[in-house]
C-alpha positions as CSV (number, residue, x, y, z in Angstrom):
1,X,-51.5,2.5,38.1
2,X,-48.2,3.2,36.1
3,X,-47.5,6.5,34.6
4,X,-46.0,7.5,31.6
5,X,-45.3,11.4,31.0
6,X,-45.0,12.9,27.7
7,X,-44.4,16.9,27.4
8,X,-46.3,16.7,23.6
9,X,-50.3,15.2,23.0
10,X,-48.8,12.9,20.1
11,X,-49.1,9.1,19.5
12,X,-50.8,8.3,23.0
13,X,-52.0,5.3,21.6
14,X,-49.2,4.3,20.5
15,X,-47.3,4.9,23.3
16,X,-49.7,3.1,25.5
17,X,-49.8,0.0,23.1
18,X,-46.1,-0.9,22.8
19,X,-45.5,-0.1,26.8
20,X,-48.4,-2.5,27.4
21,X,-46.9,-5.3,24.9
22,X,-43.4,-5.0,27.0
23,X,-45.1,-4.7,31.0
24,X,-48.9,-6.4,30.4
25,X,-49.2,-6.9,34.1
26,X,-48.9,-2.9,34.4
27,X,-52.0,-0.6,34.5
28,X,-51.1,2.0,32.1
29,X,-51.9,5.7,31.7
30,X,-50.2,8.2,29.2
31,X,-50.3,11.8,30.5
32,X,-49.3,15.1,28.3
33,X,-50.6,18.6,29.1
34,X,-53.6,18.6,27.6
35,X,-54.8,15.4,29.6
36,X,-57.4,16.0,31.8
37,X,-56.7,14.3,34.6
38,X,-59.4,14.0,37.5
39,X,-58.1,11.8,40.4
40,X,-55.1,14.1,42.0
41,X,-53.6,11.1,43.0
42,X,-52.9,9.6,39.8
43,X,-51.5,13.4,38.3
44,X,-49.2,13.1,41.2
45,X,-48.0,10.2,40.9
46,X,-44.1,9.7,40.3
47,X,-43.4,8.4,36.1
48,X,-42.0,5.0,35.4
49,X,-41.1,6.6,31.7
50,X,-40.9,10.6,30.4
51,X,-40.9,11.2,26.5
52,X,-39.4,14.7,25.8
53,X,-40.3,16.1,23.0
54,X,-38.2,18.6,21.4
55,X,-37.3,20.0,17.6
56,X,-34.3,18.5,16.9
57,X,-34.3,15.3,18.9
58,X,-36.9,13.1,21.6
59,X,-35.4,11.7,25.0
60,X,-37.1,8.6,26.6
61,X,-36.5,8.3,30.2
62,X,-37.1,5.3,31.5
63,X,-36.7,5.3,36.0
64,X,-34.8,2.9,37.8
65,X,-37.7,2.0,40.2
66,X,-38.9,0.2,37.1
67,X,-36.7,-2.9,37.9
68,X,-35.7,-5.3,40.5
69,X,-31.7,-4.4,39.8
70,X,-29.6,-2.0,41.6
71,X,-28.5,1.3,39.2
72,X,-28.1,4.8,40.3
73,X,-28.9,6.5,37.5
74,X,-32.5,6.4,35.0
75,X,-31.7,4.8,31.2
76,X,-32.3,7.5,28.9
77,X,-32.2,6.8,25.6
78,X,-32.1,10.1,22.7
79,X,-33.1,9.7,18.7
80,X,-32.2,12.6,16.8
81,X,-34.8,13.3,14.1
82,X,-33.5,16.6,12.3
83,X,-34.0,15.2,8.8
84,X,-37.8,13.6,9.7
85,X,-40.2,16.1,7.6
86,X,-43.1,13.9,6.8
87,X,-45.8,12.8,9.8
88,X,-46.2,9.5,8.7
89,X,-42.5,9.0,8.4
90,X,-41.7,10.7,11.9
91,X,-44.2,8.5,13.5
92,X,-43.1,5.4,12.1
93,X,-39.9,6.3,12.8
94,X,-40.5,7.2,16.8
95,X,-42.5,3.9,17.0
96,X,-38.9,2.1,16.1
97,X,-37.1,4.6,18.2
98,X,-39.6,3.7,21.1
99,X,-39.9,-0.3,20.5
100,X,-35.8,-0.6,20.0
101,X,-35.4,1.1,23.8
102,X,-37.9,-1.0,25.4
103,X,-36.5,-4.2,23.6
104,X,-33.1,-3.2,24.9
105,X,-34.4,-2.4,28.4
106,X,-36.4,-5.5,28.9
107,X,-34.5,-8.2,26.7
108,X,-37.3,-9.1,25.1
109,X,-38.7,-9.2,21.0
110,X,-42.5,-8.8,20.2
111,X,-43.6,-11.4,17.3
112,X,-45.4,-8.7,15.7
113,X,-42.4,-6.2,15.9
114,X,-43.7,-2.7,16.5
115,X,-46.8,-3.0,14.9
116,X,-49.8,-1.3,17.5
117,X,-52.8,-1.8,15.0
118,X,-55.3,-4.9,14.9
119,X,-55.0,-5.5,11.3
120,X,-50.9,-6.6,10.2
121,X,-52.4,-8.4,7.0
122,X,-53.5,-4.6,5.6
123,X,-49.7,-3.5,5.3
124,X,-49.2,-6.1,2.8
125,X,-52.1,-6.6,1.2
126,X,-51.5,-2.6,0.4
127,X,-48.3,-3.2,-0.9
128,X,-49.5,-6.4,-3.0
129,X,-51.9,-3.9,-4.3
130,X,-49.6,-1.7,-5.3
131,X,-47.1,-4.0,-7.4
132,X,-44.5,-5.1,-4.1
133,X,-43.3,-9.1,-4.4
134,X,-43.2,-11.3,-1.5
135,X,-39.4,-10.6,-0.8
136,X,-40.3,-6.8,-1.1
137,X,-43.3,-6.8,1.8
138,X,-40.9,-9.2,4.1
139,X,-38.1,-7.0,3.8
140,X,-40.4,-4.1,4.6
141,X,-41.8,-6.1,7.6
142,X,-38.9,-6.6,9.0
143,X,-36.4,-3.5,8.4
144,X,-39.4,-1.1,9.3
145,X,-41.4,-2.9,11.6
146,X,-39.2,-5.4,13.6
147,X,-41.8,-8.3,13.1
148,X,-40.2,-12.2,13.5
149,X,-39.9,-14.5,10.8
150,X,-43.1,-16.8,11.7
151,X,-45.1,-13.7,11.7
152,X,-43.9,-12.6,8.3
153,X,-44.6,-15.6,6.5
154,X,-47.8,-16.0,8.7
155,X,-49.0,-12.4,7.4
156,X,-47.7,-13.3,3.6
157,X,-49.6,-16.1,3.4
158,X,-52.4,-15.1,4.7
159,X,-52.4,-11.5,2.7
160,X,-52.0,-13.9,-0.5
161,X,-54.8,-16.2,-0.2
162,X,-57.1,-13.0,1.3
163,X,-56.5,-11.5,-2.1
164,X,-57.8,-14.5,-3.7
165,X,-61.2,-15.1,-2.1
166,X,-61.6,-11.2,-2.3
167,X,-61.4,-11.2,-6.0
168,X,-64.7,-12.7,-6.3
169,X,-66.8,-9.6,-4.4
170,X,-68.5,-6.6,-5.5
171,X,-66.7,-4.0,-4.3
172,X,-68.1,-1.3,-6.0
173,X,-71.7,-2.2,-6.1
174,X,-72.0,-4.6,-3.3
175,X,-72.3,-4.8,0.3
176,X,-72.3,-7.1,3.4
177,X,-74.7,-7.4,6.1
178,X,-74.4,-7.4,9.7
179,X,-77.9,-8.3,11.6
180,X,-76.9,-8.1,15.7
181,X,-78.7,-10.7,18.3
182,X,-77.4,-9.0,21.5
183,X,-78.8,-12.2,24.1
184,X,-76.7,-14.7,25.7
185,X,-77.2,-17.6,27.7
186,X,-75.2,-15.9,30.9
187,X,-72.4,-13.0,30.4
188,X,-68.8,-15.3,29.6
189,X,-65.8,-13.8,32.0
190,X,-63.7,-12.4,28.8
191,X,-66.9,-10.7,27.3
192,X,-67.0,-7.3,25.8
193,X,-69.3,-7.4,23.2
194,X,-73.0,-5.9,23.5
195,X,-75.0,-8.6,25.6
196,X,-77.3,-9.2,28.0
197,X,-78.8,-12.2,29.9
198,X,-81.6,-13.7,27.4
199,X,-83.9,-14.8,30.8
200,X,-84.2,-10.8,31.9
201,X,-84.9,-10.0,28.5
202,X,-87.5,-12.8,27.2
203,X,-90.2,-10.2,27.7
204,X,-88.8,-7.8,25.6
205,X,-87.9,-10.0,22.5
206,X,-90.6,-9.3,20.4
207,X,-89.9,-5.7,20.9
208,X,-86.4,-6.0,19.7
209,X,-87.5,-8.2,16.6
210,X,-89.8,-5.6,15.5
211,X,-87.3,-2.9,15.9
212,X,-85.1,-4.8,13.8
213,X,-87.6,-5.5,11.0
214,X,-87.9,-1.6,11.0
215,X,-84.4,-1.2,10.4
216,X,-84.2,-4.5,7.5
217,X,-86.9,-2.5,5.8
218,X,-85.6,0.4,5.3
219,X,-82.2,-0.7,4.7
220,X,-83.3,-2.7,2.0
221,X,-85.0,0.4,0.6
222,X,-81.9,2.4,0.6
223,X,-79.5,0.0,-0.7
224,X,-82.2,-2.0,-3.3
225,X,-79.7,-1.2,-5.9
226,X,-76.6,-2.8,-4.4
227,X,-75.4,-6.5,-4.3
228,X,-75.8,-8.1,-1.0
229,X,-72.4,-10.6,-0.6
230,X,-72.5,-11.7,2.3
231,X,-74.7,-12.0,5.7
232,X,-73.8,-12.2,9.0
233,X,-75.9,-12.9,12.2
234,X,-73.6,-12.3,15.8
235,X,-74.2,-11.4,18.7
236,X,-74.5,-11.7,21.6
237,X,-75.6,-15.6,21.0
238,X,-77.8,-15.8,18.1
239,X,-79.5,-19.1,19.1
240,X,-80.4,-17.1,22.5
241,X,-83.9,-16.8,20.6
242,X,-86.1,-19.6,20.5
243,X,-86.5,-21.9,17.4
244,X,-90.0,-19.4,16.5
245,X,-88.3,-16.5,16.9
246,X,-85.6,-17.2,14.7
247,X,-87.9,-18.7,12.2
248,X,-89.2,-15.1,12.2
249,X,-86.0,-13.3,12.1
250,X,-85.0,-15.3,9.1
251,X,-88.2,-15.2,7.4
252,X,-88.0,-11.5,7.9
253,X,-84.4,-11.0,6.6
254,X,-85.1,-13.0,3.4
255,X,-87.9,-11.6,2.3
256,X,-86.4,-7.8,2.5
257,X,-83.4,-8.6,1.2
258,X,-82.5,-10.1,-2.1
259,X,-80.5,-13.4,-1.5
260,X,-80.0,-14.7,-5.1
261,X,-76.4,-12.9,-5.1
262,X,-75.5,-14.1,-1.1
263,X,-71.7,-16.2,-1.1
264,X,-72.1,-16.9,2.0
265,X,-74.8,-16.7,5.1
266,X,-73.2,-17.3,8.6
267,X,-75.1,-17.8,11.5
268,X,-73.0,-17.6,15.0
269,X,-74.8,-20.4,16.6
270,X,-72.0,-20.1,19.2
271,X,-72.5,-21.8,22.4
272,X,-73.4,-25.2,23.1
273,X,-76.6,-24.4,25.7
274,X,-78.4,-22.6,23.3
275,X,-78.2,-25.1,20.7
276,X,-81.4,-27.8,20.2
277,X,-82.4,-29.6,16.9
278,X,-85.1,-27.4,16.1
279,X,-83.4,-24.1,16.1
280,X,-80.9,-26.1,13.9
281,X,-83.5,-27.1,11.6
282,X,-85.0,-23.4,11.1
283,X,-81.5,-22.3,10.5
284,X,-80.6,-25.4,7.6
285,X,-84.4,-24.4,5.8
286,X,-84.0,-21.1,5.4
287,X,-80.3,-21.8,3.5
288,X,-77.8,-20.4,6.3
289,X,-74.4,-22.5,4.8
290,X,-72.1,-21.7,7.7
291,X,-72.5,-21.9,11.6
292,X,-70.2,-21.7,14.6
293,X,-70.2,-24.1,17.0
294,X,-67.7,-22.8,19.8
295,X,-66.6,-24.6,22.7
296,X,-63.5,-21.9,23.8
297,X,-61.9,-25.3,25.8
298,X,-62.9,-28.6,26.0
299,X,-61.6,-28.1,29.5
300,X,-65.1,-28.6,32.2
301,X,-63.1,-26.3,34.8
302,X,-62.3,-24.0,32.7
303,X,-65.5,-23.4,31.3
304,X,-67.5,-23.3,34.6
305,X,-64.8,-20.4,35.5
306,X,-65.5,-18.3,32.4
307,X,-69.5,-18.8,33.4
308,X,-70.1,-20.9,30.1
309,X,-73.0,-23.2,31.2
310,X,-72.9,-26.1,29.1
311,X,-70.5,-29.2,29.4
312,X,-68.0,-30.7,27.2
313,X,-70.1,-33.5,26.2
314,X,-72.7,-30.8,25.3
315,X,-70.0,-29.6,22.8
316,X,-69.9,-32.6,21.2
317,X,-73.4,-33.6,20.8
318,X,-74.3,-29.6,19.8
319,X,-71.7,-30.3,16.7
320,X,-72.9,-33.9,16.1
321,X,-76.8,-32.8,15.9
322,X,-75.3,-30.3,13.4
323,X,-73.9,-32.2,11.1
324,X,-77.1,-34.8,11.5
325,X,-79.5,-31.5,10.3
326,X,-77.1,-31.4,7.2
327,X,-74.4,-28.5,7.9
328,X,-71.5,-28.7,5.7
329,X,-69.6,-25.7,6.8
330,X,-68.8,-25.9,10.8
331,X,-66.6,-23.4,12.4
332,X,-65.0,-24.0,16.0
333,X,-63.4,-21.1,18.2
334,X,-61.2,-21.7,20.8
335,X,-59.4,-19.4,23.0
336,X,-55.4,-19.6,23.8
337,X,-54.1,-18.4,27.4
338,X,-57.5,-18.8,29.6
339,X,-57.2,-18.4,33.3
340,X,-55.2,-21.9,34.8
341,X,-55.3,-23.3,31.2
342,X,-51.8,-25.2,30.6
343,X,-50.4,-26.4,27.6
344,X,-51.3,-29.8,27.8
345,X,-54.6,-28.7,28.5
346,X,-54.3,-27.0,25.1
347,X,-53.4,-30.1,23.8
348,X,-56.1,-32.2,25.3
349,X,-58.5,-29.2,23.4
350,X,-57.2,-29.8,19.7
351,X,-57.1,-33.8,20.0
352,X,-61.2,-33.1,21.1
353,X,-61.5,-31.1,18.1
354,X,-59.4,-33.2,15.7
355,X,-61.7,-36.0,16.6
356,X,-65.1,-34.0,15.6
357,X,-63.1,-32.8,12.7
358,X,-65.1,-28.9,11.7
359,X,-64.3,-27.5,8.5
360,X,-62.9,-24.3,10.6
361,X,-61.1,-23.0,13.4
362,X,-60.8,-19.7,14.4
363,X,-58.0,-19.6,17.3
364,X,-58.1,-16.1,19.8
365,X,-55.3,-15.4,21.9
366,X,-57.0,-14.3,25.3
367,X,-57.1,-10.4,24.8
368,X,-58.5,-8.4,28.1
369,X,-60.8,-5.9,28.1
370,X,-61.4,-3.5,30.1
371,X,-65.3,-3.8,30.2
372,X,-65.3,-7.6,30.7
373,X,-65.5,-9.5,34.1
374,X,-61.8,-11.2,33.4
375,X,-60.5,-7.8,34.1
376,X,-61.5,-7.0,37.7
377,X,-60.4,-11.2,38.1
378,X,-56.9,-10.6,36.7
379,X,-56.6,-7.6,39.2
380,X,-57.6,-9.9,42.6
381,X,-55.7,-12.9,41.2
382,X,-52.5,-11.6,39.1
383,X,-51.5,-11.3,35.2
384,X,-49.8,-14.4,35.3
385,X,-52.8,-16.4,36.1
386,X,-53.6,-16.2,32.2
387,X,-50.6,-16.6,29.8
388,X,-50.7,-18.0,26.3
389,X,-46.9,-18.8,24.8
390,X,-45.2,-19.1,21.2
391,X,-45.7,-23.1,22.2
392,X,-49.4,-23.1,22.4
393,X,-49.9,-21.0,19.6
394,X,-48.0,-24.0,17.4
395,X,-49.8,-26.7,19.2
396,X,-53.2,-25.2,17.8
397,X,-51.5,-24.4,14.1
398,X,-50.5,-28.0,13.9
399,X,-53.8,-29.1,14.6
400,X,-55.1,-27.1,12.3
401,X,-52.8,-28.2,9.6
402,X,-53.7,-32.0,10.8
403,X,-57.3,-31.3,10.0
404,X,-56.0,-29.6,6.1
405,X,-56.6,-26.5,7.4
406,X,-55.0,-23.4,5.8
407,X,-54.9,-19.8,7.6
408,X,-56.6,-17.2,5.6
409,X,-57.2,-14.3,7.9
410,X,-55.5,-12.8,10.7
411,X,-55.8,-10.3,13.1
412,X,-55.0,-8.6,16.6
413,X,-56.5,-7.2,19.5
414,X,-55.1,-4.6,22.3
415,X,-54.0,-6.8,25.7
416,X,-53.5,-9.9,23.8
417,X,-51.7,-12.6,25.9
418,X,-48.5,-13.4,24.9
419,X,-48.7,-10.5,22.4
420,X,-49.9,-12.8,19.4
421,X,-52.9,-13.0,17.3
422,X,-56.5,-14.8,16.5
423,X,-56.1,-16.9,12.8
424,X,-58.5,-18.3,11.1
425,X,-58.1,-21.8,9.4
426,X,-59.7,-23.6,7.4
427,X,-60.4,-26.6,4.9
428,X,-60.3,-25.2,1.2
429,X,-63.9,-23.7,0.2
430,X,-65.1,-23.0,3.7
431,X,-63.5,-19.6,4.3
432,X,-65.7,-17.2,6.6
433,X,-65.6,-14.6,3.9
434,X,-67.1,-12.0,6.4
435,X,-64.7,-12.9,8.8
436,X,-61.9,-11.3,5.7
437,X,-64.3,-8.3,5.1
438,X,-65.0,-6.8,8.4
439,X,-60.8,-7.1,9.3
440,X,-59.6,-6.0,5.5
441,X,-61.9,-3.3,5.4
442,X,-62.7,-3.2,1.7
443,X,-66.3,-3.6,1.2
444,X,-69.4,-1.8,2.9
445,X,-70.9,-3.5,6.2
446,X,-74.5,-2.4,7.0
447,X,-75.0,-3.8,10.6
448,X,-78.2,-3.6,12.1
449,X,-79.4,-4.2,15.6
450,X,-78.4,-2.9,19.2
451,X,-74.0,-2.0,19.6
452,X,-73.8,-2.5,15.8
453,X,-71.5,-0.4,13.8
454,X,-72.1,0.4,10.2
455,X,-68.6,1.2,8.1
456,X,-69.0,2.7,4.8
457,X,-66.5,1.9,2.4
458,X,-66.2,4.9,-0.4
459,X,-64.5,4.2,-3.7
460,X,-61.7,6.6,-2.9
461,X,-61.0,4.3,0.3
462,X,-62.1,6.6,2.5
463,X,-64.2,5.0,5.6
464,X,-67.1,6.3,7.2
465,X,-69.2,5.3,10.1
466,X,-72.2,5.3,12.2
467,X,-73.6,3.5,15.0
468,X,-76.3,2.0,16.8
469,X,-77.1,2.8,20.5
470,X,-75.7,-0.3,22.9
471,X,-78.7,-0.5,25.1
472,X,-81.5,-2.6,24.0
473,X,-84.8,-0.4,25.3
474,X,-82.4,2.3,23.8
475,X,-82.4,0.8,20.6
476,X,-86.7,0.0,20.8
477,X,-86.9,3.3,21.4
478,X,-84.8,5.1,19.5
479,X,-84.9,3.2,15.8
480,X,-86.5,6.0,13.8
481,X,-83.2,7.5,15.0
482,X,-80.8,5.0,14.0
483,X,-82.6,4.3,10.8
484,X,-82.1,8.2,10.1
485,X,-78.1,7.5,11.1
486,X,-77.9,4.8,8.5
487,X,-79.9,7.2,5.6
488,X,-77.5,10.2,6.0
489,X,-74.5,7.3,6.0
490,X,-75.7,5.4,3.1
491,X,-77.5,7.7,0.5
């Protein structure tokens, strides 16, 4: 555990985040004051950095038992900040202060600059909003922010074309729909999401269905005055349930919900061993025009070391049957930097895809969390057994662009490798308009089911939320509460 002391509780997260970009191998905690701190060994441990706060000026100590070179004294670095009055100002200001040291220190440039927060497309869709050219929200990128080049004209273009497919909502009077499947097949390594093994659970499906009916009901009720835009059904692995049990679900969702106004209705059909004919079939009759299909790699060792059960050739054959039941609108995820994964096994994963030709690809950069498996394996076998690189990255762009594709949405996680980004692309007409909604934040998301959060949108921008319980017996148990969650939220 490396520690960072600061004499002032201000921009932790901050803090934390561009440290973390700079040294991911290090296990990071920020301490001020007012932390409460439990394990004495930890508190007592010696800093690798010190922020000073004071009124005229911040120093930033960083210790010379940081690096492998010989120095007898700490770098300290000082920004004077006697004419910084306004908060937002000051902090933006001590994020550049803060990024500028550690880019001296280390040598190195982040793509995304100093930019901490998951969604870099919002800064210039803001200022596209608000009258600001291209030239304008590239200067600002890169004069405030520090971001590269690529990355700007990445963000631009993506910002643009967002704009564009937004335009045709109901921002107002609309709203999107979340509905939550929280089953998997088996747990994947990098996995944070709310899920849980479908086999110890098939007893207790019904259960959850009628839980959720509950909560379609009375959603419906509350918002039967709203447009629905666009529906969403994640997980967890949607196709987890059994051909019956979806048919259910979707007869369910339909008739509660008015679908006559519905742009889009996605279905995460997700992994390869939960994916049969019939279950495609339910999903094709009851009008569901987009699915995922989401091999990660087309690598067989690396999916039997993320505990994906299913084989390469199941990939193709899941995406095949697919189009054979009559989808038109096929995403693909993959995932960039996965444990042993080299670049010309990257490679080897677009010319796969390229051949089955989807009409989208979503492309992650592998970000670690803290509640997945892939953490506790990156601590007995080292940071640099996963590493994704500015190379990789292009090698799945180009194939994107060899399959037509376009990017049009964009956004970041905390611990990515390599520091980058997940992008949509795709062919023109099969955007994943949800995908744009739940990153731009401009449109109410009602998401029902167990771990799902519901975001109010108001018309003064302001963002509210509530959520659901992440346990599933929680959830059966407690719906009458989360329905009364959603009621003070919504009306």
């Amino acid at each position: 555990m490396q520690i960072i002391k600061s004499n002032k509780a201000q921009y932790e997260y901050d803090i934390h985040a561009l440290v973390k970009a700079f040294y991911p191998e290090w296990e990071l905690k920020v301490l001020t004051p007012e932390s409460v701190v439990k394990d004495k060994k930890v508190r007592e441990t010696a800093p690798v950095m010190e922020l000073e706060f004071g009124s005229t000026e911040v120093k930033f100590t960083i210790h010379d038992s940081l690096h492998n070179v010989e120095r007898n004294e700490p770098h300290i670095y000082t920004w004077c900040n006697t004419d910084k009055v306004d908060a937002g100002e000051y902090k933006n200001e001590f994020k550049n202060f803060l990024y500028t040291a550690l880019q001296e220190e280390t040598g190195i440039s982040l793509p995304w600059g100093n930019l901490t927060g998951i969604r870099p497309t919002k800064i210039a869709m803001t200022m596209f909003a608000n009258g600001a050219d291209r030239q304008e929200v590239a200067a600002y990128l890169r004069e405030k922010h520090f971001v590269s080049e690529e990355k700007i004209a990445l963000g631009i273009e993506i910002a643009e074309r967002e704009r564009e497919i937004l335009n045709r909502l109901h921002y107002e009077n609309g709203y999107s729909l979340y509905v939550g499947i929280p089953f998997c097949p088996t747990t994947c390594l990098y996995c944070s999401f709310t899920s849980y093994p479908i086999s110890a659970w098939k007893e207790r499906v019904e259960d959850y269905l009628e839980a959720l009916e509950q909560e379609m009901s009375a959603v419906a009720k509350m918002y039967r005055d709203k447009i629905l835009d666009t529906v969403y059904i994640g997980g967890g692995t949607p196709t987890s349930l059994s051909a019956d049990e979806l048919d259910r679900l979707l007869t369910k969702l339909k008739n509660t919900f008015d679908f006559h106004t519905v742009q889009e209705f996605t279905v995460e059909a997700g992994r390869a061993d939960s994916i049969t004919e019939d279950k495609l079939r339910v999903l094709y009759r009851h009008g569901v025009t987009r699915i995922s299909v989401n091999p990660q790699t087309m690598k067989q060792e690396t999916l039997r070391l993320i505990g994906r059960q299913h084989t390469v050739a199941q990939v193709i054959d899941a995406y095949r049957l697919a189009r054979k039941v009559g989808f038109n609108n096929i995403n693909m995820d993959i995932i960039l930097g996965l444990p042993g994964e080299t670049k010309e096994d990257v490679e080897a994963t677009i010319e796969s895809i390229l051949a089955m030709t989807p009409d989208s690809l979503t492309v992650h950069s592998l970000a670690v969390k803290r509640a997945s498996g892939l953490h506790k394996w990156i601590e007995e076998n080292g940071v640099t057994a996963y590493n994704n690189t500015e190379e990789t990255m292009r090698i799945a762009a180009d194939g994107a662009r060899a399959m037509a594709m376009e990017p049009y949405y964009l956004y970041r996680q905390k611990n990515m490798s390599g520091n980058f980004e997940n992008v949509g692309y795709c062919v023109e007409g099969k955007y994943g308009i949800y995908n744009i909604l739940i990153m731009e934040e401009v449109q109410t998301i009602v998401a029902l089911g167990a771990g799902s959060i519901t975001k109010r949108v108001f018309h003064d921008g302001r963002i509210e939320r509530c959520d659901n319980v992440k346990e599933v017996a929680q959830y059966i148990e407690r719906i009458d509460e989360m329905i009364e969650r959603k009621r003070r939220l919504l009306q």
